[in-house]
Structure formats: structure tokens, C-alpha cells
DRENPATOR-936280 format. One record per residue: x negated, y negated, z negated of N, C-alpha, C in turn. Coordinates in Angstrom, 3 decimals, padded with zeros to 6 digits. Atoms other than C-alpha are relative to their C-alpha. Layout:
[node [X Y Z] [X Y Z] [X Y Z]]
...
***
This chain:
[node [000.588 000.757 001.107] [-105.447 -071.929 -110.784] [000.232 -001.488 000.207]]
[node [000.142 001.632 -000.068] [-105.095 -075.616 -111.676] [-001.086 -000.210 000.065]]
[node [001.939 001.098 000.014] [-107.680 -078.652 -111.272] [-000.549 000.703 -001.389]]
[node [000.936 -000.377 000.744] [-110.142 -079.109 -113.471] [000.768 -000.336 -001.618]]
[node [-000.883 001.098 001.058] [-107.823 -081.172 -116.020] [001.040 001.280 -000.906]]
[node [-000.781 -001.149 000.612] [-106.501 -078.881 -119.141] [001.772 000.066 -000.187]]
[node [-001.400 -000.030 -000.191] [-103.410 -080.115 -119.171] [000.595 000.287 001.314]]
[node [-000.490 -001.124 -000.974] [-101.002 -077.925 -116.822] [000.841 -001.639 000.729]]
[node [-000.922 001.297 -001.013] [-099.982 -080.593 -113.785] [001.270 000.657 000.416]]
[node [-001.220 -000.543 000.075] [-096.638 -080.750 -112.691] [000.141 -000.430 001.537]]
[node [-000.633 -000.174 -001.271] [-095.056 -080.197 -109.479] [001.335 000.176 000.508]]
[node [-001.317 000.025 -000.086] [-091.806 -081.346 -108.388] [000.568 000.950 001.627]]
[node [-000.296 -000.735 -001.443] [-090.524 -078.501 -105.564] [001.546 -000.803 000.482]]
[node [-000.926 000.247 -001.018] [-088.071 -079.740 -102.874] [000.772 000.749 000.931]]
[node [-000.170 -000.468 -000.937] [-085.722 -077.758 -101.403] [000.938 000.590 -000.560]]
[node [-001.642 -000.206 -000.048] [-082.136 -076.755 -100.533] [000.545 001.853 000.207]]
[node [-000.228 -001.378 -000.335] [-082.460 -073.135 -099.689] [-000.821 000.341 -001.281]]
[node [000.306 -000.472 000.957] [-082.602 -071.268 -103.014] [-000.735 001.041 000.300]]
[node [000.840 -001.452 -000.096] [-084.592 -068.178 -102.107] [-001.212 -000.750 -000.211]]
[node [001.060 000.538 000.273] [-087.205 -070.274 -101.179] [-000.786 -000.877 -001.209]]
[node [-000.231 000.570 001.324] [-086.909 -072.602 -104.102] [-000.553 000.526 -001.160]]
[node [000.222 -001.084 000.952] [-087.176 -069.509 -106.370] [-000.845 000.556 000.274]]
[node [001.322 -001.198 -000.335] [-089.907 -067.602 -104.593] [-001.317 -001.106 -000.446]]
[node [001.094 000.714 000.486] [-092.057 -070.491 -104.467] [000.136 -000.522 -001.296]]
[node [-000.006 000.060 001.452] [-091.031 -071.794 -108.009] [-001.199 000.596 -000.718]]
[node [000.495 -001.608 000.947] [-092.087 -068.322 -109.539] [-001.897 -000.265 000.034]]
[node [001.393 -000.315 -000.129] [-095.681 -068.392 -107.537] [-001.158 -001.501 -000.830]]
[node [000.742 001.545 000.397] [-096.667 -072.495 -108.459] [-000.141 000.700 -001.772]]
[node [000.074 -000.159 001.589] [-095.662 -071.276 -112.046] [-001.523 001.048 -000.139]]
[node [001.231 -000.838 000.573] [-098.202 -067.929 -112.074] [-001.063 -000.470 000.321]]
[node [001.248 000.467 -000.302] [-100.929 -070.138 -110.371] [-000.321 -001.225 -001.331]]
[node [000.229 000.642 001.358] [-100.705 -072.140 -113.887] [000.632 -001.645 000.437]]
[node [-000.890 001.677 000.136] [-098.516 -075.466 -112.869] [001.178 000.062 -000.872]]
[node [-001.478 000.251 000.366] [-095.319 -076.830 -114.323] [000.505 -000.710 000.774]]
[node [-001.117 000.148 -001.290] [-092.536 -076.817 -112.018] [001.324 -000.554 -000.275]]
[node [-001.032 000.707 -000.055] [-089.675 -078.907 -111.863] [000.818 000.234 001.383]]
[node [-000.830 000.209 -001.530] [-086.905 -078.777 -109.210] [000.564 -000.303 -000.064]]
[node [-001.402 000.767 -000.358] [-084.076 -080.540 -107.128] [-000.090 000.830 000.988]]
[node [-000.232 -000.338 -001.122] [-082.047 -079.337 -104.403] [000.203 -000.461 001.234]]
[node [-000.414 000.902 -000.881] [-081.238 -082.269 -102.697] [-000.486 -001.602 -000.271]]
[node [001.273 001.679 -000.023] [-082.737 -085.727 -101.919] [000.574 -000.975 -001.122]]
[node [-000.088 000.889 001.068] [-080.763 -087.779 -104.395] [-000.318 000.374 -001.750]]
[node [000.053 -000.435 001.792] [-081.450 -085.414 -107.580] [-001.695 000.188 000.351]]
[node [001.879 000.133 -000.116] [-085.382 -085.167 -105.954] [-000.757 -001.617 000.112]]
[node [000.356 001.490 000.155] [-085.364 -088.903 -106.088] [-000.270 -000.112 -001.387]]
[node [000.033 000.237 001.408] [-084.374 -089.053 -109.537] [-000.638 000.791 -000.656]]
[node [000.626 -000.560 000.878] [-086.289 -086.684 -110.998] [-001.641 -000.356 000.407]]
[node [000.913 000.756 -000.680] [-089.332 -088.126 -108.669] [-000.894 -001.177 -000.895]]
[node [000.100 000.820 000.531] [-088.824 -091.062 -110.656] [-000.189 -000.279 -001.357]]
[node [-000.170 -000.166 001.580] [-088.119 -089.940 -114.238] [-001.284 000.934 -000.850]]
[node [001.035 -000.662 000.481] [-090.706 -087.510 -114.334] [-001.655 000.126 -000.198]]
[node [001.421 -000.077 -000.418] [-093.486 -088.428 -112.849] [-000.804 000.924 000.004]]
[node [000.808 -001.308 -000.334] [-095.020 -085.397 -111.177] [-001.218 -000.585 000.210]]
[node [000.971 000.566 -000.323] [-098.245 -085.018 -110.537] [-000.248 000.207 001.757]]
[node [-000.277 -000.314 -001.630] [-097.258 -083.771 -106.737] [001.170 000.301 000.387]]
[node [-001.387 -000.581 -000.877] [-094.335 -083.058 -104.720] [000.263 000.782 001.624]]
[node [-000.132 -000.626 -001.078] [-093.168 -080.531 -102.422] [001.269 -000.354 000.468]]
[node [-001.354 000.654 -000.103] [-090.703 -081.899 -100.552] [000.538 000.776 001.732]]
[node [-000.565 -000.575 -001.066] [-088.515 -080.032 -098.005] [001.081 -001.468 001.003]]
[node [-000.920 001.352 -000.688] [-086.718 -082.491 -094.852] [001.600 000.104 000.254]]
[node [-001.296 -000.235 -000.007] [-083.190 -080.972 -094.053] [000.514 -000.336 -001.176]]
[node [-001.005 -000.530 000.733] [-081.317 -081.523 -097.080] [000.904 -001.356 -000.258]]
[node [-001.294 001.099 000.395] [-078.081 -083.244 -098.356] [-000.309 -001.072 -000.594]]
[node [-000.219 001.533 000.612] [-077.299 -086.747 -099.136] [-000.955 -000.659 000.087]]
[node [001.391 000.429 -000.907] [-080.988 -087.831 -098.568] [-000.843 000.997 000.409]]
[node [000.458 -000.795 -000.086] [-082.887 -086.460 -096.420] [-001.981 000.106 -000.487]]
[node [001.313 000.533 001.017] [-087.023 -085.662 -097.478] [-000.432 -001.424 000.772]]
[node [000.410 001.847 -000.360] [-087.700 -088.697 -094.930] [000.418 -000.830 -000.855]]
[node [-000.711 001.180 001.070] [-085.302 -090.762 -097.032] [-000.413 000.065 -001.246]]
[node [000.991 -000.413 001.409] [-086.843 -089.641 -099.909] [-001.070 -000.864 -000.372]]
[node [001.229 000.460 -000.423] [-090.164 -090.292 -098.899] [-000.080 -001.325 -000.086]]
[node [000.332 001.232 -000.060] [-089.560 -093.723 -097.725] [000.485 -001.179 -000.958]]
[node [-000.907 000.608 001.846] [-087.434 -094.802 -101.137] [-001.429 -000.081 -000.763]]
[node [000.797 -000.367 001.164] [-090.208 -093.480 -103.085] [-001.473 -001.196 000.761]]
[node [001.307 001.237 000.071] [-093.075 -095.643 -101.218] [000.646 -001.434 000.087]]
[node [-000.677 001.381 000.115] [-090.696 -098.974 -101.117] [-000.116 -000.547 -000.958]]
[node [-000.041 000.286 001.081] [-090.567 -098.236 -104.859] [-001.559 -000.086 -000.580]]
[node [001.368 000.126 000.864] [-094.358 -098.416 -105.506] [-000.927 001.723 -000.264]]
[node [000.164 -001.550 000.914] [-094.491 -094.365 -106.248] [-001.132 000.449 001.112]]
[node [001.087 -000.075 -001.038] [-097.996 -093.357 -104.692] [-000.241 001.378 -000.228]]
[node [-000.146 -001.016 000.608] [-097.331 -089.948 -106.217] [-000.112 001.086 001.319]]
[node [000.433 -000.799 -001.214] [-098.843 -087.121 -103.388] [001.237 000.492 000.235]]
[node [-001.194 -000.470 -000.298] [-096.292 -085.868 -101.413] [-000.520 001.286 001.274]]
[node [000.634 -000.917 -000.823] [-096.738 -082.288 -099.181] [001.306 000.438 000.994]]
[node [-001.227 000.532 -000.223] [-093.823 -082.565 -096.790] [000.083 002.120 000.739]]
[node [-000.134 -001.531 -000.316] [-092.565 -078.388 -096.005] [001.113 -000.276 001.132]]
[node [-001.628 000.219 -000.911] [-090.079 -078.666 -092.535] [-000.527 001.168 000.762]]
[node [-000.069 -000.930 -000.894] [-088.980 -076.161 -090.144] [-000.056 -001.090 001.802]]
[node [000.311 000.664 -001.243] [-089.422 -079.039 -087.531] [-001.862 -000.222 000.376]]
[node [002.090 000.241 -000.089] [-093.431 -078.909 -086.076] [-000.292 -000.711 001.014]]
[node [000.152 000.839 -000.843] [-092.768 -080.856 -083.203] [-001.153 -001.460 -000.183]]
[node [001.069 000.605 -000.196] [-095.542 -083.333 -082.666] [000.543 -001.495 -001.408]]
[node [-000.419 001.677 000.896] [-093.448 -086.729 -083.730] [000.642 000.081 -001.101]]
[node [-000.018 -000.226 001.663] [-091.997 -085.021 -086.881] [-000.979 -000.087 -000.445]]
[node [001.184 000.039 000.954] [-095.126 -084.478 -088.328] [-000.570 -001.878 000.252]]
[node [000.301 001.781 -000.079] [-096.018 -088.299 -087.353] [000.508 -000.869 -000.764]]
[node [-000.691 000.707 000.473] [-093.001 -089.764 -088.384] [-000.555 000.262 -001.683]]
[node [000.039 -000.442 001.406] [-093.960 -087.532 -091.820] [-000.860 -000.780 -000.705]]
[node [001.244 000.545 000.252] [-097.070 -088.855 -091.949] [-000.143 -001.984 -000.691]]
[node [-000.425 001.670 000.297] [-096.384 -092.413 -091.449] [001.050 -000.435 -000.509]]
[node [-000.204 000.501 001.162] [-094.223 -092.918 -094.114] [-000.620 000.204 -001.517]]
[node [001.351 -000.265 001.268] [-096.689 -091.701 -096.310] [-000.183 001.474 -000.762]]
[node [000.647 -001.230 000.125] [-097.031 -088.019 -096.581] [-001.330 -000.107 -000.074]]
[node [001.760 -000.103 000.521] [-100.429 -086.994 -097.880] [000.106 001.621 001.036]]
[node [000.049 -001.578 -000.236] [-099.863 -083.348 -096.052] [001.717 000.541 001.363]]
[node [-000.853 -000.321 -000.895] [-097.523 -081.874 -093.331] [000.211 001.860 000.129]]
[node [-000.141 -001.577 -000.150] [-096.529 -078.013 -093.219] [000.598 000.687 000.386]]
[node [-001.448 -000.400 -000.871] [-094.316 -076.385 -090.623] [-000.002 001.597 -000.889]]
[node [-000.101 -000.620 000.050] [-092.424 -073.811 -091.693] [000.169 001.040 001.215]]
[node [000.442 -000.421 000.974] [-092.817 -070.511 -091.954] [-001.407 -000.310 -000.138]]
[node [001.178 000.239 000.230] [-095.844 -071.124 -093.673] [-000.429 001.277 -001.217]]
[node [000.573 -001.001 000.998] [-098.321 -068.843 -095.692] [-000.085 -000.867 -001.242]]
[node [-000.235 000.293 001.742] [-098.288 -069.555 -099.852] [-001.335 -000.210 000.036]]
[node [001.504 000.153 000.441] [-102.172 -069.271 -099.985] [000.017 -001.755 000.750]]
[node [000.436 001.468 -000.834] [-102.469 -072.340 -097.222] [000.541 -000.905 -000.654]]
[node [-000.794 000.878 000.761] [-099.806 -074.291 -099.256] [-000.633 -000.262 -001.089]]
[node [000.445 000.014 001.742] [-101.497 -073.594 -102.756] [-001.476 -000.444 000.747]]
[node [001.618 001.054 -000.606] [-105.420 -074.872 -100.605] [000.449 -000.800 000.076]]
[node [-000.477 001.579 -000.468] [-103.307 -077.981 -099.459] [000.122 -000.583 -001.155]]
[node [-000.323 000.331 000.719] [-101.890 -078.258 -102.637] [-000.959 -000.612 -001.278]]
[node [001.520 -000.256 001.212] [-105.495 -077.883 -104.842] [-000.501 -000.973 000.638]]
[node [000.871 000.874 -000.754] [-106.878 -080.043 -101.922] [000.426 -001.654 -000.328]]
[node [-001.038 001.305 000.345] [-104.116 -082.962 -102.378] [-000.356 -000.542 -002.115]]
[node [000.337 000.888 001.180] [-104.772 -083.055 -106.019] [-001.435 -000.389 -000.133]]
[node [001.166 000.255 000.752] [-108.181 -083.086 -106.572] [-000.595 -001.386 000.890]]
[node [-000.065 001.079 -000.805] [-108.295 -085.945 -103.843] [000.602 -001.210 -000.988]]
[node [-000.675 000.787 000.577] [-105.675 -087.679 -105.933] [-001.081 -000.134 -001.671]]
[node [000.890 000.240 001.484] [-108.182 -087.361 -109.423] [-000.822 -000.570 000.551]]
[node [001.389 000.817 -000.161] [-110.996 -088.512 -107.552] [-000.086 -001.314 000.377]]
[node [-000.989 001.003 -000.487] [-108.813 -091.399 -106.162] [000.115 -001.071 -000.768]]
[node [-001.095 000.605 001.123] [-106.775 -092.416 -108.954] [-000.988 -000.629 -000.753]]
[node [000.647 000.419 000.834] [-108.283 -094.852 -111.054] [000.637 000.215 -001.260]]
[node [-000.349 -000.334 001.489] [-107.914 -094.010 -115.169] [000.268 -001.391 -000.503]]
[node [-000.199 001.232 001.103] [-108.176 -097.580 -116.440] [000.046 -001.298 001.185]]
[node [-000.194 001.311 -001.106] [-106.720 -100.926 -114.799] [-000.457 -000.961 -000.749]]
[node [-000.069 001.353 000.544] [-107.692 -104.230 -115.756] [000.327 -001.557 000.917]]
[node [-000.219 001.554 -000.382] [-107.280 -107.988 -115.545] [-000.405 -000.952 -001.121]]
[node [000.265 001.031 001.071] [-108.937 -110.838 -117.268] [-000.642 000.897 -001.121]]
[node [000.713 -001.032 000.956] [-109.831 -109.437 -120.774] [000.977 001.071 -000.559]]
[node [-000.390 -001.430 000.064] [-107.124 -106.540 -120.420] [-000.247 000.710 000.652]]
[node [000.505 -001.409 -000.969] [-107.838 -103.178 -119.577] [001.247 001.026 -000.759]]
[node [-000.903 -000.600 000.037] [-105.312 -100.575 -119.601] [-000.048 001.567 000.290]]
[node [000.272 -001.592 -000.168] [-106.075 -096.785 -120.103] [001.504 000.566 000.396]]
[node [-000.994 -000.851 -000.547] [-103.415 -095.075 -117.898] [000.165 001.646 -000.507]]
[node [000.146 -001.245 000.244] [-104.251 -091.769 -119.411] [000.079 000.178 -001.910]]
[node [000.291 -000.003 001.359] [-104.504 -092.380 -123.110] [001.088 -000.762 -000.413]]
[node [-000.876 000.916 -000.054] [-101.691 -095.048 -122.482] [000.110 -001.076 -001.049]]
[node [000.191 001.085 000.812] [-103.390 -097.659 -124.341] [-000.606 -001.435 000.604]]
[node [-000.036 001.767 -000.748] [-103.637 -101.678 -123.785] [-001.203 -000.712 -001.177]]
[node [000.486 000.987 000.486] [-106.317 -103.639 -125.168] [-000.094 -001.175 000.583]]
[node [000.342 001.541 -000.656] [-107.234 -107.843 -124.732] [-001.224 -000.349 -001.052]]
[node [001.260 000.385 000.331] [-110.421 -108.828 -125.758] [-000.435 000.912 -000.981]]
[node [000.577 -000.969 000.979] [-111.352 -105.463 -127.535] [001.295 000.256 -000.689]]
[node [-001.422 -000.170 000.779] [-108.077 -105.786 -129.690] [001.398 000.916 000.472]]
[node [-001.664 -000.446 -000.339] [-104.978 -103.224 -129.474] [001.118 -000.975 000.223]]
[node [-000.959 000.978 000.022] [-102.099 -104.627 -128.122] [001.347 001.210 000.124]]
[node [-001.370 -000.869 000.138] [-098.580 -103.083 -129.139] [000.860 -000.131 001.246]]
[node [-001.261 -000.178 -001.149] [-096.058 -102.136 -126.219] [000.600 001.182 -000.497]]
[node [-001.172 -001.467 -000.029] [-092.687 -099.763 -126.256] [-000.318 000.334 001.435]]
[node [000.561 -000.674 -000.670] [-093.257 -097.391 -123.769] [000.817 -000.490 001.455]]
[node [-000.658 000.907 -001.294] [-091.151 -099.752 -121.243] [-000.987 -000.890 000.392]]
[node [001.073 000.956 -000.230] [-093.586 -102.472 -121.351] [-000.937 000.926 000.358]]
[node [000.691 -000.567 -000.623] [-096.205 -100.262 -121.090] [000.103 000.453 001.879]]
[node [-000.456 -000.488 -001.204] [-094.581 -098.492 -117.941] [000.030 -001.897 001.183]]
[node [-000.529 000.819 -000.872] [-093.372 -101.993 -116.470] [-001.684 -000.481 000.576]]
[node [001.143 000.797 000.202] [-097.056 -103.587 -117.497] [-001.314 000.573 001.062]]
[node [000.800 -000.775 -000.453] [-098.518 -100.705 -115.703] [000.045 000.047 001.895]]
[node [-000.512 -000.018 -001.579] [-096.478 -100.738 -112.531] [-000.617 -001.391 001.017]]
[node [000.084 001.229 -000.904] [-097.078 -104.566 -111.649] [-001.811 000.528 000.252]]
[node [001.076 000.307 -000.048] [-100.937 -104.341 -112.735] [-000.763 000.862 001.282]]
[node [000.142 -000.741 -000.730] [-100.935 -101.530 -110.330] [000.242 -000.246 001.696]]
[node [-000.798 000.733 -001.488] [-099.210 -103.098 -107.280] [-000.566 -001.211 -000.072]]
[node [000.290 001.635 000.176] [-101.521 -106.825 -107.480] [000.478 -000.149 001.777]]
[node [000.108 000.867 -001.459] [-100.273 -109.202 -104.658] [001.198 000.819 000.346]]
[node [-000.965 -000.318 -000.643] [-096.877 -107.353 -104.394] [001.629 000.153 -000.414]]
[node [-000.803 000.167 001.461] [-093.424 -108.542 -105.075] [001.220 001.121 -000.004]]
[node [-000.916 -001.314 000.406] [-090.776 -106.029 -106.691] [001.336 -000.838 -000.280]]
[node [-001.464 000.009 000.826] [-086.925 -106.657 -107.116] [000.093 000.297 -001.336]]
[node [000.208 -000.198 001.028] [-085.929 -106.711 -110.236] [001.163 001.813 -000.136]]
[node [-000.371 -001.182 -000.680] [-083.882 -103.381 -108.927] [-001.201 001.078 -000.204]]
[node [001.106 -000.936 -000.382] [-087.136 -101.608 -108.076] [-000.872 -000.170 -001.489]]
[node [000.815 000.346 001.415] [-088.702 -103.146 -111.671] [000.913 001.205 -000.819]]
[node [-001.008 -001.491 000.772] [-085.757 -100.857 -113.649] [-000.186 000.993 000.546]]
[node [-000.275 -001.361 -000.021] [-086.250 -098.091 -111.980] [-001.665 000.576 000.053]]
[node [001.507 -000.565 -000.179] [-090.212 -098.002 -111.794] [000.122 000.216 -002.212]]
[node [000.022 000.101 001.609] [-090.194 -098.671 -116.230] [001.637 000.859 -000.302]]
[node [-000.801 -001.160 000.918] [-086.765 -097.018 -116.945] [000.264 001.567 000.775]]
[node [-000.531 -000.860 -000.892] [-085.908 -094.848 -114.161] [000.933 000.247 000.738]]
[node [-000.992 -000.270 -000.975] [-083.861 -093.867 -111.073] [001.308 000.124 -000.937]]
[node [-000.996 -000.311 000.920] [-080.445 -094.649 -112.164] [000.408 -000.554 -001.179]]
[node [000.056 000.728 001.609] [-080.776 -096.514 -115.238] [000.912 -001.313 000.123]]
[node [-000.777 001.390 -000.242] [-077.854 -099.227 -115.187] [000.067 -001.153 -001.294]]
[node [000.650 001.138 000.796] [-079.676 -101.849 -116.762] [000.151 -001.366 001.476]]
[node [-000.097 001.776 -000.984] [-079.404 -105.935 -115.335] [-000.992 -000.306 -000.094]]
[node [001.559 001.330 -000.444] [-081.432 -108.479 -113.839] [-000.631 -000.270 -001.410]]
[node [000.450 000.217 001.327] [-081.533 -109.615 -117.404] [-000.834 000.926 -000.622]]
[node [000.321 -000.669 000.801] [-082.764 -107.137 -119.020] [-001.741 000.236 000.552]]
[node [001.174 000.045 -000.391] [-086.188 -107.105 -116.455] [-000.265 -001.360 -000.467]]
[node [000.658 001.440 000.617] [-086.179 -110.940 -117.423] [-000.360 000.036 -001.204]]
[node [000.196 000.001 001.429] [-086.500 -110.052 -120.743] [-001.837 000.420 -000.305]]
[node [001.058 -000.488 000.202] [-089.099 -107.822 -120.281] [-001.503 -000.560 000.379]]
[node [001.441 000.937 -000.676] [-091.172 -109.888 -117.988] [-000.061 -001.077 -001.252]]
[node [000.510 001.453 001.031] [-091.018 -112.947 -120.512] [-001.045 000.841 -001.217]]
[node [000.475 -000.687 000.960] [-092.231 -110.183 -123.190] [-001.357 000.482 000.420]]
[node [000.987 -000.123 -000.209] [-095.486 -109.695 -121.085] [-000.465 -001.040 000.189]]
[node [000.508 001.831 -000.380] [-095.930 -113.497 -120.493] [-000.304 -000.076 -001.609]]
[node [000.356 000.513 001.200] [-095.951 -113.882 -124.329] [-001.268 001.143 -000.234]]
[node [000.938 -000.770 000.157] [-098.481 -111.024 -124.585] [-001.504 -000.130 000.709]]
[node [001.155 000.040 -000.352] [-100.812 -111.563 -122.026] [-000.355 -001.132 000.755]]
[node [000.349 001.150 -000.781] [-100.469 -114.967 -120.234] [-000.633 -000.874 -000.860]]
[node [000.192 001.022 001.095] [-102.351 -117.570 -121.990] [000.683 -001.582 -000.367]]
[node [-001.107 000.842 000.316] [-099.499 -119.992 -121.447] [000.752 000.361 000.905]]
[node [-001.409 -001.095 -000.971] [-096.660 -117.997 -120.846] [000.981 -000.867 000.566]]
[node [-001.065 000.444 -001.257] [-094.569 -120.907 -119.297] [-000.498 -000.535 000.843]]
[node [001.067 000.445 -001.238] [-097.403 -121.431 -116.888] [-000.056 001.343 000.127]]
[node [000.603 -001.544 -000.388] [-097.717 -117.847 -115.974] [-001.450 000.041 001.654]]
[node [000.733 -000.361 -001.100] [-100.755 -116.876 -113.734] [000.136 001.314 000.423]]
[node [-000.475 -001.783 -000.304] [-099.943 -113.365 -113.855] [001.427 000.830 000.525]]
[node [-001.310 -000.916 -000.373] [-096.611 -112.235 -113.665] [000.973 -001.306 000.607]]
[node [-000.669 001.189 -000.898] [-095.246 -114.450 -111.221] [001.668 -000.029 000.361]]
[node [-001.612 -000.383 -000.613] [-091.198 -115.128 -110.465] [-000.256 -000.542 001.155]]
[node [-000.038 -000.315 -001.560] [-090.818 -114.975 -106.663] [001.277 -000.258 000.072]]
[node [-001.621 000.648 -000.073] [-087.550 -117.308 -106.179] [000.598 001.189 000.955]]
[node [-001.193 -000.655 -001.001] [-084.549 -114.959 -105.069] [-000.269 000.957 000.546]]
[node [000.643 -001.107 -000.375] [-086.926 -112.207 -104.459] [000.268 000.757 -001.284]]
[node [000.299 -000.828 001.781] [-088.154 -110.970 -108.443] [-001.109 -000.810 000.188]]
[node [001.389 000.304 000.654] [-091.638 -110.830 -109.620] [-000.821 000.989 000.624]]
[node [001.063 -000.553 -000.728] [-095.234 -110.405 -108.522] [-001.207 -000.059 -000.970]]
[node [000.969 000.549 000.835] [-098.235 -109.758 -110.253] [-001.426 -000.323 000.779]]
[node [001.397 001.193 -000.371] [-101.592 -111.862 -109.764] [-001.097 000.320 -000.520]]
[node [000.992 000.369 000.740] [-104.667 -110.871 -110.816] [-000.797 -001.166 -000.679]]
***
């Protein structure tokens, strides 16, 4: 069974050996999730990124990245998205290393399906009780779940980029992002979009929510770095 939440969460599985892939697939599906998969670390990046799961099972052996590399892409990029790391290594300093790049969960294989699906029930409902629904700053507040923006009571219009971008900084305060890591948090892994095109976007939240957008207090440029946002 899923959380408590009616809408069916999604779960991105990890992993290079198809049997497994497919067995567990099958079972996440009859326990009522929606399942997504990659086989290998650069198509579990990008879909990581594009989809926004609400968890990930992420296997460590596999091609082109491995789940470490994965892992430590995905917290560089901001993505705080639970991660339950499945290896056939149980050695002490694997599970460490797993850990400390930011695994929420560690699970040597073979492992039992029930213990995986408790970890898995355990990891989310941690992550709902966690996760804050609505961000703010000043007199915006920002329903992450309803994916709506008000400023002083008033709707404020965004395309679902702004939103995403508007969401990422307000989310990360006090931390600065490439404008690299800005495209791929708002469009996604992959998206061959330019510097420009984040300058655009940042100026398009300075006119929205700074109260003198060529004084910005909020969305700060960070010479030769990118941008940072400021509560």
C-alpha cells in the first residue's frame, strides 16, 4: 500500500540486471506505486531529473555512472529526492561511503522485498513529514503542491519554468547554483539551453518579485560563479 497521500507516488527503480528490474518493477506496481525505470546511471540521472520521483531505488554497479556517481550528481544539483541505495557490496565502508553522500537508506543485496517495501513506506512518510508544502519570503509564499505563487495575497503568473527555477533557488537560501545546474534543476538533465537563457529567466524573477529589480536582494549574481538566492 501507498502513504497516506491519494495520489499514487512514484518510484524511480535502478538497476542493470533485468530480472531484477522486472521482478521488483511488477511488485512496487501491485503495492499501488508508479514505477519508472533506467538501467544505467546516465539514463537514471536523467530521468531523476525530468521526473521528479517521489523516491529512488538505486542499484551501485552499473554502466557509465555508477549509483555513487549518481548519487553525488544528484545532491551537487540541489535534488533532496530520497534515495534507497540496493548493492551487492555490504562491506562496512560501502554502506558509509553510501551514506555520506546522501543516501537516506542502505540495503545489501540479496535482500527480502517485504524489508525493502518497510524501508521504502518508512523513507517516505519521513520525507511527508519533512518536506515542507509551502515556501516563503517577504510577502511571497509558494504552494509547492498546488504549484501556486502569491505576493501580498495576489496571484502571481509563472510558466512552469519560472515556477520550477523560482522554486529551486527559494528552496536552496544561502546557496549558489551555476547557471549549468539552474537549466537542469527548471528544464532538465540534458536540456541544451545557454547561460543566456538562465539570465533571462533570473531577470524575469527580479521583475516579479524584487522590489527594485536592479538592486536585487533576492536573487543574487555571484560573479563567475551564477546565482544565489537570499532570503
Amino acid at each position: 500500500m501507498t502513504t497516506t497521500t491519494d495520489k499514487k507516488q512514484r518510484i524511480l527503480v535502478v538497476e542493470d540486471d533485468l530480472s531484477i528490474l522486472t521482478g521488483l518493477s511488477m511488485s512496487l506496481r501491485y503495492e499501488g506505486f508508479d514505477v519508472s525505470q533506467a538501467q544505467d546511471g546516465k539514463g537514471a540521472l536523467q530521468k531523476a531529473v525530468d521526473e521528479s520521483p517521489d523516491l529512488i531505488v538505486l542499484d551501485i554497479m552499473m554502466p557509465q555512472l555508477n549509483g555513487y556517481e549518481v548519487l553525488e550528481e544528484l545532491r551537487a544539483r540541489g535534488s533532496r529526492v530520497p534515495v534507497i541505495v540496493l548493492s551487492a557490496r555490504g562491506q562496512e565502508r560501502d554502506k558509509i561511503m553510501g551514506l555520506d553522500l546522501g543516501a537516506d537508506d542502505y540495503l545489501v543485496k540479496p535482500f527480502s522485498l517485504q524489508e525493502l517495501l518497510a524501508r521504502i513506506r518508512s523513507v517516505l512518510r519521513r520525507k511527508e513529514r519533512d518536506e515542507p508544502q509551502v515556501l516563503a519570503f517577504d510577502d511571497t509564499r509558494i504552494d509547492l503542491r498546488a504549484k501556486t505563487v502569491t505576493r501580498a495575497g495576489q496571484a502571481v503568473e509563472l510558466t512552469a519554468q519560472e515556477f520550477k527555477l523560482l522554486a529551486h533557488f527559494v528552496g536552496h537560501p544561502g546557496r549558489t547554483f551555476s547557471r549549468d545546474e539552474l537549466l537542469s534543476a527548471a528544464w532538465g538533465y540534458g536540456y541544451e539551453g545557454t547561460a543566456r537563457t538562465v539570465d533571462n529567466f533570473v531577470s524575469q524573477l527580479r521583475a516579479k518579485f524584487e522590489k527594485t529589480p536592479d538592486e536585487p536582494r533576492h536573487f543574487s549574481t555571484v560573479r563567475g560563479l551564477g546565482y544565489r538566492f537570499d532570503p
